[in-house]
Structures are given as structure tokens and as C-alpha cells.
N, CA, C and O atoms as a GROMACS GRO file, in nm:
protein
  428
    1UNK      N    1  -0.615  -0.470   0.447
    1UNK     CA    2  -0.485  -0.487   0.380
    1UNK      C    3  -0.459  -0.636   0.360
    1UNK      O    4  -0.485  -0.712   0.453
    2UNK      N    5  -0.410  -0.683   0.248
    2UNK     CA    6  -0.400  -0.835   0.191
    2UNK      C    7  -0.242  -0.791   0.258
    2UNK      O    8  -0.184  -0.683   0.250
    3UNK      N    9  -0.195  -0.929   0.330
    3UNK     CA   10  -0.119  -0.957   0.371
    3UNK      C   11  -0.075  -1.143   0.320
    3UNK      O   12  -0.157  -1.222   0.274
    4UNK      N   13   0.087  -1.174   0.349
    4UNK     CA   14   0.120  -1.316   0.297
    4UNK      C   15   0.257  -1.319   0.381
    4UNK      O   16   0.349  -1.238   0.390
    5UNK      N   17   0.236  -1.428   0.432
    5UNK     CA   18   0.365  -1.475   0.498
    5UNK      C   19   0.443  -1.542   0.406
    5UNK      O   20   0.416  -1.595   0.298
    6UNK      N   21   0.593  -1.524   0.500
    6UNK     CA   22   0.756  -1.537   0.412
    6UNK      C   23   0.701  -1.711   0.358
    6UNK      O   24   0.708  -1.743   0.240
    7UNK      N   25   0.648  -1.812   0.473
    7UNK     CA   26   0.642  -1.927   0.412
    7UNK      C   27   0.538  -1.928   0.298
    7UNK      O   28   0.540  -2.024   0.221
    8UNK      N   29   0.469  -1.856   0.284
    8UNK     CA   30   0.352  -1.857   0.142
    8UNK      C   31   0.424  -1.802   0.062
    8UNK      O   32   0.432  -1.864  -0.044
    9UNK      N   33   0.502  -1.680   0.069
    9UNK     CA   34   0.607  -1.659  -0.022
    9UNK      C   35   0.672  -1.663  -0.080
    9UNK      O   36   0.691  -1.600  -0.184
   10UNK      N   37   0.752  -1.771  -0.012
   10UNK     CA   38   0.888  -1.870  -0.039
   10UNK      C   39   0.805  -2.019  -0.126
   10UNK      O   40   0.879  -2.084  -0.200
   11UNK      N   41   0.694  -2.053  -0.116
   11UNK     CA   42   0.635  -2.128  -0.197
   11UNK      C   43   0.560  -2.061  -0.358
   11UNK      O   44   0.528  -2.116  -0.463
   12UNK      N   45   0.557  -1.976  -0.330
   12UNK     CA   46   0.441  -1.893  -0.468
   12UNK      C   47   0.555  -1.752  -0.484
   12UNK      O   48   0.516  -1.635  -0.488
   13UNK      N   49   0.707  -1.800  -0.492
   13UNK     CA   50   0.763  -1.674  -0.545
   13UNK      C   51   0.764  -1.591  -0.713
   13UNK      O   52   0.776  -1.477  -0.757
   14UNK      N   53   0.747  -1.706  -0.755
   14UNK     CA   54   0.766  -1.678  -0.914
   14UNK      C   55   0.600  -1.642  -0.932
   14UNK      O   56   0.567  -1.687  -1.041
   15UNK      N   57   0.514  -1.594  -0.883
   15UNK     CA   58   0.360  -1.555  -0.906
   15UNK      C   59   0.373  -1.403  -0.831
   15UNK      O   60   0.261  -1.357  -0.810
   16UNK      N   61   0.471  -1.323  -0.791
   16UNK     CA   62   0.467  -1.170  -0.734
   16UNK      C   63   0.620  -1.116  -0.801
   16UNK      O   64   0.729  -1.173  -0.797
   17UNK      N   65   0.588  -1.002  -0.854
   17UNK     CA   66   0.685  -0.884  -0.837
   17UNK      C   67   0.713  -0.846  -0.670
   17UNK      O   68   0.633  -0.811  -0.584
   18UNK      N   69   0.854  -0.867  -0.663
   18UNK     CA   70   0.885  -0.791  -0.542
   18UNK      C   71   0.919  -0.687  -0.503
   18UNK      O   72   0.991  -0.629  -0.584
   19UNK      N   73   0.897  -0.624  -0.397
   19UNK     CA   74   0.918  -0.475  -0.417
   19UNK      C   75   0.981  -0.429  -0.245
   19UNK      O   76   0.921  -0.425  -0.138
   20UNK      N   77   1.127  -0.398  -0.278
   20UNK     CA   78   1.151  -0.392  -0.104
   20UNK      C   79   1.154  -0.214  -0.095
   20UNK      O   80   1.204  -0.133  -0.173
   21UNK      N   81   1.087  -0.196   0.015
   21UNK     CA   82   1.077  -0.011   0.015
   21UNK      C   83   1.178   0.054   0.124
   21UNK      O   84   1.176   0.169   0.167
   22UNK      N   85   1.281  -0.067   0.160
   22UNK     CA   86   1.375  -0.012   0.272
   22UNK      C   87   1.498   0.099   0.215
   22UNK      O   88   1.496   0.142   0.100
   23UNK      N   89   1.594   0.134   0.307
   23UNK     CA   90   1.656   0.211   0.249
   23UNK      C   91   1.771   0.128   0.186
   23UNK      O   92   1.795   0.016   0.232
   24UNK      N   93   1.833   0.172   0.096
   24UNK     CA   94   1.968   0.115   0.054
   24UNK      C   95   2.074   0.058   0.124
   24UNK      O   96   2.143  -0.035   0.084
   25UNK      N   97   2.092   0.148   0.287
   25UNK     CA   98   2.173   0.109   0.336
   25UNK      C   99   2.146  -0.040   0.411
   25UNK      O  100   2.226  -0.131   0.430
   26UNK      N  101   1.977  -0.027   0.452
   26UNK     CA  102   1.932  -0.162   0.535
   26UNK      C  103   1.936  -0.292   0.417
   26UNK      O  104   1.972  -0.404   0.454
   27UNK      N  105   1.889  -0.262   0.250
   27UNK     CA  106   1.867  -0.366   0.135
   27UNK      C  107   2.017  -0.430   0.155
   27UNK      O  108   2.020  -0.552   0.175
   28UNK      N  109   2.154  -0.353   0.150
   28UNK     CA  110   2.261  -0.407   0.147
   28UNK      C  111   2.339  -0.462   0.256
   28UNK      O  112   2.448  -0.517   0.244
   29UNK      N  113   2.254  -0.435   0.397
   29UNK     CA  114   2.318  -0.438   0.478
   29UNK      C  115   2.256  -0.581   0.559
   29UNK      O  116   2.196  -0.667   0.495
   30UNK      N  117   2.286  -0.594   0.751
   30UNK     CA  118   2.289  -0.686   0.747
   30UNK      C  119   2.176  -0.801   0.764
   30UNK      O  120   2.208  -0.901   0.827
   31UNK      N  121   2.063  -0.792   0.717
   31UNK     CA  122   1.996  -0.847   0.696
   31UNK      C  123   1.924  -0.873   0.516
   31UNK      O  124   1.810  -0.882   0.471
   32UNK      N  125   2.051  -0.876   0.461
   32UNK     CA  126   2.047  -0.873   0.300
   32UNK      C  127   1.870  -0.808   0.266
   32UNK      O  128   1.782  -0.734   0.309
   33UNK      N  129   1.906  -0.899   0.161
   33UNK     CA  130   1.729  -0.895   0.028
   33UNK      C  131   1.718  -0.991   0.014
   33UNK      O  132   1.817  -1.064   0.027
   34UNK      N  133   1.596  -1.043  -0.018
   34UNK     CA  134   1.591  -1.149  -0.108
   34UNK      C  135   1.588  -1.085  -0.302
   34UNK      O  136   1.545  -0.988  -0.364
   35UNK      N  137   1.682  -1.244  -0.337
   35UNK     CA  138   1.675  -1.234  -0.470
   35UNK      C  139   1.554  -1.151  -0.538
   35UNK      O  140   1.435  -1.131  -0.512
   36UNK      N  141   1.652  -1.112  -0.642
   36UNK     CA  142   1.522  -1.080  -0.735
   36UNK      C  143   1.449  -0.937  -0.692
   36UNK      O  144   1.394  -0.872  -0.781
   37UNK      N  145   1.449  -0.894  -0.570
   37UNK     CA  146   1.336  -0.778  -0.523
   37UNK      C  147   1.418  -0.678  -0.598
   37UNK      O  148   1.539  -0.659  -0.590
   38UNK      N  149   1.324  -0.615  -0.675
   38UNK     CA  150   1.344  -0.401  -0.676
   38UNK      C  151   1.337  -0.321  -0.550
   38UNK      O  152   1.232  -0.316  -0.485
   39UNK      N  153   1.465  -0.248  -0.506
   39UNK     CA  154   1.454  -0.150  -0.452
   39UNK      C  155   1.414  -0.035  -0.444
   39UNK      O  156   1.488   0.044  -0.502
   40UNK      N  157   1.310   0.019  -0.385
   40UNK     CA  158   1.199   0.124  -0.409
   40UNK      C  159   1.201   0.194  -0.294
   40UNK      O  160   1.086   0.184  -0.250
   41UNK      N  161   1.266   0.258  -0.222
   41UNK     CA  162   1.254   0.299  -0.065
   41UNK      C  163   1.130   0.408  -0.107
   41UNK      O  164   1.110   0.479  -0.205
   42UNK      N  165   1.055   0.381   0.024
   42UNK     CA  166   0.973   0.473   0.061
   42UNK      C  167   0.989   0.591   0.067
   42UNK      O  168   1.084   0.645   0.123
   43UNK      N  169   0.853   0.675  -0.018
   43UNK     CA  170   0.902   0.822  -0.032
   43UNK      C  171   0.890   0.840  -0.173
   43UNK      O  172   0.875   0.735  -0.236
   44UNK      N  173   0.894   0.976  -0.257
   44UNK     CA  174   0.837   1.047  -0.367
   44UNK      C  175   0.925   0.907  -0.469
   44UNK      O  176   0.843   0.865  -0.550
   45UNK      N  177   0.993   0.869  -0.476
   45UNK     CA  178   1.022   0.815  -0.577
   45UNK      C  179   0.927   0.646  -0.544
   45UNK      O  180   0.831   0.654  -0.621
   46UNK      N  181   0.921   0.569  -0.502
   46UNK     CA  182   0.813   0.489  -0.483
   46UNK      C  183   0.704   0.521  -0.543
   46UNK      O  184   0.672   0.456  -0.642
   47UNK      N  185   0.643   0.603  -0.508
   47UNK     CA  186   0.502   0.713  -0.524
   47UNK      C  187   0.498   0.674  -0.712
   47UNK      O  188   0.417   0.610  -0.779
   48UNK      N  189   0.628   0.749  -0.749
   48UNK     CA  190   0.624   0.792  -0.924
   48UNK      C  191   0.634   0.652  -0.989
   48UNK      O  192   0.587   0.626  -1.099
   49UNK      N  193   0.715   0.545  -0.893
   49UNK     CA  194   0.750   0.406  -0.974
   49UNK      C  195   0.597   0.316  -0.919
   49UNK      O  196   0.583   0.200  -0.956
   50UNK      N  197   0.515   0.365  -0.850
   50UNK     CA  198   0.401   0.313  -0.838
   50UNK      C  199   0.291   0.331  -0.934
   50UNK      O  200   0.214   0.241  -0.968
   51UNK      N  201   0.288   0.479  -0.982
   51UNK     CA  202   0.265   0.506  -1.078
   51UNK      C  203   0.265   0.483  -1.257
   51UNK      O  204   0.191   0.517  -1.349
   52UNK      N  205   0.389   0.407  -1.245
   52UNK     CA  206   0.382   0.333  -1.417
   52UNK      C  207   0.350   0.221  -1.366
   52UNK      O  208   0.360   0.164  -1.475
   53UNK      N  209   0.310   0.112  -1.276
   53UNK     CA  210   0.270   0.012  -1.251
   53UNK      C  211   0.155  -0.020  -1.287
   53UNK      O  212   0.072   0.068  -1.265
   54UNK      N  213   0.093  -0.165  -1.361
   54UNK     CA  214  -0.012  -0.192  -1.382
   54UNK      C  215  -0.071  -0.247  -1.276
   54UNK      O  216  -0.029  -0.347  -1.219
   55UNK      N  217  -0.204  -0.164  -1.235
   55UNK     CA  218  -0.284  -0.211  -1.108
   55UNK      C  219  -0.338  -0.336  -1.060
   55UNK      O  220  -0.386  -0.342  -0.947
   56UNK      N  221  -0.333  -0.454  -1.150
   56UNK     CA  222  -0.374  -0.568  -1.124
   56UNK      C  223  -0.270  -0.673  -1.143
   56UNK      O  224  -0.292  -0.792  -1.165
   57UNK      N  225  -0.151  -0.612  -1.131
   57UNK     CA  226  -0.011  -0.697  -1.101
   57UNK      C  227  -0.002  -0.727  -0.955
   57UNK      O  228  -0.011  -0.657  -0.854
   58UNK      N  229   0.022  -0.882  -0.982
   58UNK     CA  230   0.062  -0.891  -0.801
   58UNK      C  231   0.218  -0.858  -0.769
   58UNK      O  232   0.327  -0.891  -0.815
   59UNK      N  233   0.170  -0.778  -0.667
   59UNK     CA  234   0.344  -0.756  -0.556
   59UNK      C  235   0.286  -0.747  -0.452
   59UNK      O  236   0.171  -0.724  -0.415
   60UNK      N  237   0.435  -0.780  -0.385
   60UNK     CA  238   0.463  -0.838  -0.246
   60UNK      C  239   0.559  -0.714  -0.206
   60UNK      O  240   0.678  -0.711  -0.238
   61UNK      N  241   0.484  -0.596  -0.119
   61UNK     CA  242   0.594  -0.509  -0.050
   61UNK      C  243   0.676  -0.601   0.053
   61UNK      O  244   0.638  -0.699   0.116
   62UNK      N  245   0.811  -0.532   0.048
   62UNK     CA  246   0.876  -0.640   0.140
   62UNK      C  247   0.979  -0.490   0.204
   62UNK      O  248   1.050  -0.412   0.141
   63UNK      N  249   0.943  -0.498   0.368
   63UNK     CA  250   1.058  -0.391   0.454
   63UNK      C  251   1.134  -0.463   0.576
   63UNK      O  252   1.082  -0.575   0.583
   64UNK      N  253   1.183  -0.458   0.625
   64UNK     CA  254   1.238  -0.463   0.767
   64UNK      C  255   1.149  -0.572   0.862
   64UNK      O  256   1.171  -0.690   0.887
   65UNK      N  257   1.057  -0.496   0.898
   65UNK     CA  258   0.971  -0.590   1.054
   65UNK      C  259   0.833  -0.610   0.948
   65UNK      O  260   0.807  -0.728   0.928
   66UNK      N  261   0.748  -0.518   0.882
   66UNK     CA  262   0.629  -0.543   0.762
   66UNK      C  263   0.572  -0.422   0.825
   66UNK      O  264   0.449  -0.432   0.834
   67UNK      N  265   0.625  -0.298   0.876
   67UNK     CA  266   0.568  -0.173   0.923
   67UNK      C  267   0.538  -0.077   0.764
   67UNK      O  268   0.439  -0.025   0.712
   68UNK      N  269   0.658  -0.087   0.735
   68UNK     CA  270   0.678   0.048   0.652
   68UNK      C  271   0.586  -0.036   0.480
   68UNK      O  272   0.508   0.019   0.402
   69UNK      N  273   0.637  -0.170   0.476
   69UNK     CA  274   0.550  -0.268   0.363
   69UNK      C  275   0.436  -0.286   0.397
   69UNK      O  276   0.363  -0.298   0.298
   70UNK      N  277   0.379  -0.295   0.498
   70UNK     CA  278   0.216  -0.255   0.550
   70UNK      C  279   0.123  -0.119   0.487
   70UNK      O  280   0.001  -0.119   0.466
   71UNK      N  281   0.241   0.018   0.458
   71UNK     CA  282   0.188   0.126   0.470
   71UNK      C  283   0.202   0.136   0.336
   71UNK      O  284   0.112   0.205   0.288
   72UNK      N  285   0.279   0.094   0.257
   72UNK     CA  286   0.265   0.092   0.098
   72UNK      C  287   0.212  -0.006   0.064
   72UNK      O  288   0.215   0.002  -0.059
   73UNK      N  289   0.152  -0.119   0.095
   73UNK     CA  290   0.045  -0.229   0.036
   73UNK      C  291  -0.129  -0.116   0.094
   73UNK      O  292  -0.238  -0.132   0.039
   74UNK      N  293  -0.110  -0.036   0.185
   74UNK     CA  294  -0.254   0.049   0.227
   74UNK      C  295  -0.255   0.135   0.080
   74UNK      O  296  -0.328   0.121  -0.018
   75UNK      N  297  -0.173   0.205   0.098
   75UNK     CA  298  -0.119   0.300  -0.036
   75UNK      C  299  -0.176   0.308  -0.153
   75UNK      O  300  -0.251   0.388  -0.210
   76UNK      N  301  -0.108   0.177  -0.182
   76UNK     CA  302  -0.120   0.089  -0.327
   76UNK      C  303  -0.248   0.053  -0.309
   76UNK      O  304  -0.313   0.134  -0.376
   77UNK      N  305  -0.321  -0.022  -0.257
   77UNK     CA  306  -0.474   0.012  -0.257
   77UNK      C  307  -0.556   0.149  -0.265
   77UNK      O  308  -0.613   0.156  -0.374
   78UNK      N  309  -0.579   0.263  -0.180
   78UNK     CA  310  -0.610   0.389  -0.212
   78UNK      C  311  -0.526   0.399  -0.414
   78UNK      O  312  -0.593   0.469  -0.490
   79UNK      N  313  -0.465   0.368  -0.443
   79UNK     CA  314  -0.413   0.406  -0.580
   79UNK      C  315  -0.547   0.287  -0.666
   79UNK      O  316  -0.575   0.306  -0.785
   80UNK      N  317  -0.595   0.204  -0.610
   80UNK     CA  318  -0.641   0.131  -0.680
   80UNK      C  319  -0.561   0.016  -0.725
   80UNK      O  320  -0.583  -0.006  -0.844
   81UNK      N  321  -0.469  -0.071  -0.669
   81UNK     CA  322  -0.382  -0.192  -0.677
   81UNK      C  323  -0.512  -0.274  -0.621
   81UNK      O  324  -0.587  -0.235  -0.532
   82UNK      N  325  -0.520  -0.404  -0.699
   82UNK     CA  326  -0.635  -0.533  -0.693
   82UNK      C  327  -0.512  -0.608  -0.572
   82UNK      O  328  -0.544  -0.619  -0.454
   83UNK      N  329  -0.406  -0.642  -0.612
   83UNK     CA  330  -0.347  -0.772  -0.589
   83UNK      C  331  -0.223  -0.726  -0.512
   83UNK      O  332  -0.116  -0.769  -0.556
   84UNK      N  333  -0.218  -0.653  -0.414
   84UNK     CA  334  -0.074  -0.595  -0.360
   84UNK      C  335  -0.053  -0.614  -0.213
   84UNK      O  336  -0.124  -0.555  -0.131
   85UNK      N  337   0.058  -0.709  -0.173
   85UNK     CA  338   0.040  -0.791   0.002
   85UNK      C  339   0.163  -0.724   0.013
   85UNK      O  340   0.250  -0.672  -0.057
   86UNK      N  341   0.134  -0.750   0.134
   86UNK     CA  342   0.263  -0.719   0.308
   86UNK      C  343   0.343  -0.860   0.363
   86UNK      O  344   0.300  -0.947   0.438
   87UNK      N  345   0.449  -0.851   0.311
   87UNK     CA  346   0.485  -0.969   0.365
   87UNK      C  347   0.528  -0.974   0.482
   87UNK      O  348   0.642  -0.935   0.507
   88UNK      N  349   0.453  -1.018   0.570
   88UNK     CA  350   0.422  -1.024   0.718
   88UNK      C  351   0.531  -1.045   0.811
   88UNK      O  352   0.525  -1.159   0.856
   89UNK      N  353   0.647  -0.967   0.866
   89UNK     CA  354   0.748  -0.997   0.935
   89UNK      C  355   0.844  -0.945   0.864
   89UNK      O  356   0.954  -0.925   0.916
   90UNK      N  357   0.825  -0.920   0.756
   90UNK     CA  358   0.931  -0.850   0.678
   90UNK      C  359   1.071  -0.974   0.704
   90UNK      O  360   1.057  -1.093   0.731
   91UNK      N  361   1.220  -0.885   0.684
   91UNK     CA  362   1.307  -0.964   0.614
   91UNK      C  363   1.330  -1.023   0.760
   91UNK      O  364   1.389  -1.131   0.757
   92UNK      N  365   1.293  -0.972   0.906
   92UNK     CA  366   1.342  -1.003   1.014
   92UNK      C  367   1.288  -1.175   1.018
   92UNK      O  368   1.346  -1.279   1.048
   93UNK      N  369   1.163  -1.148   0.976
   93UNK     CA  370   1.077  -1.298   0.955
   93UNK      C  371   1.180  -1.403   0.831
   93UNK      O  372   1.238  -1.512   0.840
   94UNK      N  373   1.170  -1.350   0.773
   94UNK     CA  374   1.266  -1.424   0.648
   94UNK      C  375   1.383  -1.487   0.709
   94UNK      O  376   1.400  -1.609   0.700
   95UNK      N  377   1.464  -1.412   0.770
   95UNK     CA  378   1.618  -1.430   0.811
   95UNK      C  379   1.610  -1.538   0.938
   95UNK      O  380   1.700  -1.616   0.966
   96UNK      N  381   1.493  -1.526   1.003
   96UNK     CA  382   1.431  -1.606   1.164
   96UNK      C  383   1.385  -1.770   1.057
   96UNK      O  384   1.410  -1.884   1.094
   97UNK      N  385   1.328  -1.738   0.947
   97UNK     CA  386   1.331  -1.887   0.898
   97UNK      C  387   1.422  -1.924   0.857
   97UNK      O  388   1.402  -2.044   0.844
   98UNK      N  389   1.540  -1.898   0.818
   98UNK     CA  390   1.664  -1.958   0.759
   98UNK      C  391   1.629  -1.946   0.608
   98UNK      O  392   1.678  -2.044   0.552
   99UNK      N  393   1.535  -1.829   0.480
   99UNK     CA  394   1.558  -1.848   0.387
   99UNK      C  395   1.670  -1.757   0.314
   99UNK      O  396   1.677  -1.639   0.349
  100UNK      N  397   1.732  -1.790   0.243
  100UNK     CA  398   1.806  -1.715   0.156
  100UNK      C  399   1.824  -1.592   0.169
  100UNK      O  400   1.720  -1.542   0.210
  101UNK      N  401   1.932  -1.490   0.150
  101UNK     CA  402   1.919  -1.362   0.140
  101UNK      C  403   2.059  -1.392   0.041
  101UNK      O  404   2.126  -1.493   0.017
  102UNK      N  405   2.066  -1.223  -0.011
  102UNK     CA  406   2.142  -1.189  -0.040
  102UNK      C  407   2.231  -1.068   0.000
  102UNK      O  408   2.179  -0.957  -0.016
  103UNK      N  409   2.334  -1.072   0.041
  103UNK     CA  410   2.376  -0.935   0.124
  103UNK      C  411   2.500  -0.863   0.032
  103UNK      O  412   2.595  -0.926  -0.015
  104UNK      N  413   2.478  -0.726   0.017
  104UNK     CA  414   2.561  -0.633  -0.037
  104UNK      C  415   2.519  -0.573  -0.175
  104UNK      O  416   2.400  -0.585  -0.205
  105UNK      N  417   2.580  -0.528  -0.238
  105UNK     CA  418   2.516  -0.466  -0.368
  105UNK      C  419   2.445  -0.545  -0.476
  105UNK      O  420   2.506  -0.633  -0.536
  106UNK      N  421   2.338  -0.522  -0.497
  106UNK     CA  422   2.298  -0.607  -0.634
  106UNK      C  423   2.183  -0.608  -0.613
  106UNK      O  424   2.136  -0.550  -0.515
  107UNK      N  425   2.109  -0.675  -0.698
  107UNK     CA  426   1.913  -0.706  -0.691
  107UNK      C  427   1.908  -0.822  -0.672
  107UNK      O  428   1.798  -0.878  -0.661
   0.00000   0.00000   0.00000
């Protein structure tokens, strides 16, 4: 599994689609999103929006701790994805560096 930490992240953001697979209540809640990510929670609808995706697009699953974004960057490989990472620590890692979030409704 291709994996990338929040600081490789936070340097090479504008080079990945982001893709957070948490639930709605955790994206809005208190450990925000970062800008910019699509919300995709894990589960049949992920699956179908993985599906119109072009396979050699890079994204960066992004969840919680990098458990549940671990298991859809495995995923997304078995589908045949070239270029698809785990961002390592998920948002807990993000929020522990002091970068940006955004908290409450919105993308």
C-alpha cells in the first residue's frame, strides 16, 4: 500500500484529489477536514464513486487515525488505481501538526 504523510501532503497538495471516507458526522465535527477534500464515507456509495474514477489519478484517502483510508487505498488498488495513498495518521496526525482544518458544513 503507497502511503504519504500529512507533511508530504501539506507540501504536494495541489498534485492529489482528496478523498475523506469518514462519516459526515466525524468530516463536520471536531476534528474538521481539510479544505478542498470530497466526502465519500466508506461503504456502497464510495465503491460506485470509485468506480467513475480514472485509475491513474492521484488521491490521497484521508480518515480519522489512516485505518479505514488504509483499507480504501488496498481497495483502490485490487480495482486497479496506479497512484492512490493513505495519508498516514489521518486527520488526528493533521490536527497534532497544527495544519488547517475546516470544521462544520462545507467541502
Amino acid at each position: 500500500m503507497r502511503e504519504i504523510s500529512c507533511e508530504q501532503l501539506k507540501e504536494r497538495m495541489n498534485e492529489f484529489r482528496l478523498v475523506d471516507v469518514r462519516t459526515p458526522e466525524e468530516y463536520t465535527g471536531e476534528l474538521g477536514h481539510i479544505a478542498g477534500t470530497e466526502l465519500r464515507p466508506l461503504g456502497p456509495e464510495l465503491l460506485d464513486f470509485l468506480k467513475t474514477l480514472n485509475p491513474s489519478e492521484n488521491i490521497v484517502f484521508v480518515c480519522r487515525s489512516g485505518a479505514r483510508s488504509g483499507q480504501t487505498t488496498l481497495l483502490s488498488e485490487e480495482m486497479g488505481f496506479t497512484s492512490t495513498y493513505n495519508m498516514v495518521g489521518g486527520m488526528l496526525r493533521w490536527n497534532e501538526m497544527g495544519y488547517a482544518v475546516t470544521k462544520g458544513a462545507g467541502k
